[in-house]
N, C-alpha and C positions, 0 to 999 in steps of 0.2 A: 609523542606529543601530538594534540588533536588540533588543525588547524580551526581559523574562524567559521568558515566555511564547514565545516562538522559540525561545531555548537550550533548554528546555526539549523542544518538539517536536522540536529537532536532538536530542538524547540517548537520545529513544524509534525516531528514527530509525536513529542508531547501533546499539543494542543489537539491534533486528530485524533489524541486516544480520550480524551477529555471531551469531544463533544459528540451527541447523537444525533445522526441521519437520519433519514426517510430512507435511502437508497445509497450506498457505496459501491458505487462501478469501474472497477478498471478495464479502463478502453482499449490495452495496449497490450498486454499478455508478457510484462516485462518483469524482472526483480523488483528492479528501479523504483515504475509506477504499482506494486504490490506493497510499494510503504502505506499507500493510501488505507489499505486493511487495516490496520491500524484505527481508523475510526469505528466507534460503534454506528450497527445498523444491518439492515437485510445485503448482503454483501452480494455481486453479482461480476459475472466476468468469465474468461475464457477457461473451458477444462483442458487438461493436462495434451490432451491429443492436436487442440488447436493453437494453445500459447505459443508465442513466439521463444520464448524461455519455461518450460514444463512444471520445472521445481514453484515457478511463480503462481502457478494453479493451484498448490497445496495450500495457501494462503489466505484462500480465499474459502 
């Protein structure tokens, strides 16, 4: 069972694959913040050697 809090991050999910950037940069080199990929646009952010989480760098 999926708490409120789930649907919820699914919906912010949704809407970022729905809209197109200029730029999608994650600042953070995290899973977490690698949800942001998710949006269309020129994607930018940490390679795999400097993320703070590596697997997060494929993401991008």
């Amino acid at each position: 069972m999926l708490c409120r809090q789930t649907w919820q991050e699914e919906s912010v999910s949704a809407k970022l694959a729905r809209q197109n950037y200029d730029l999608v940069l994650d600042t953070q080199g995290l899973l977490k913040s690698a949800l942001i990929t998710l949006a269309h646009g020129v994607k930018c952010g940490y390679d795999a050697n400097s993320a703070r989480e590596p697997i997060a760098a494929s993401l991008l």
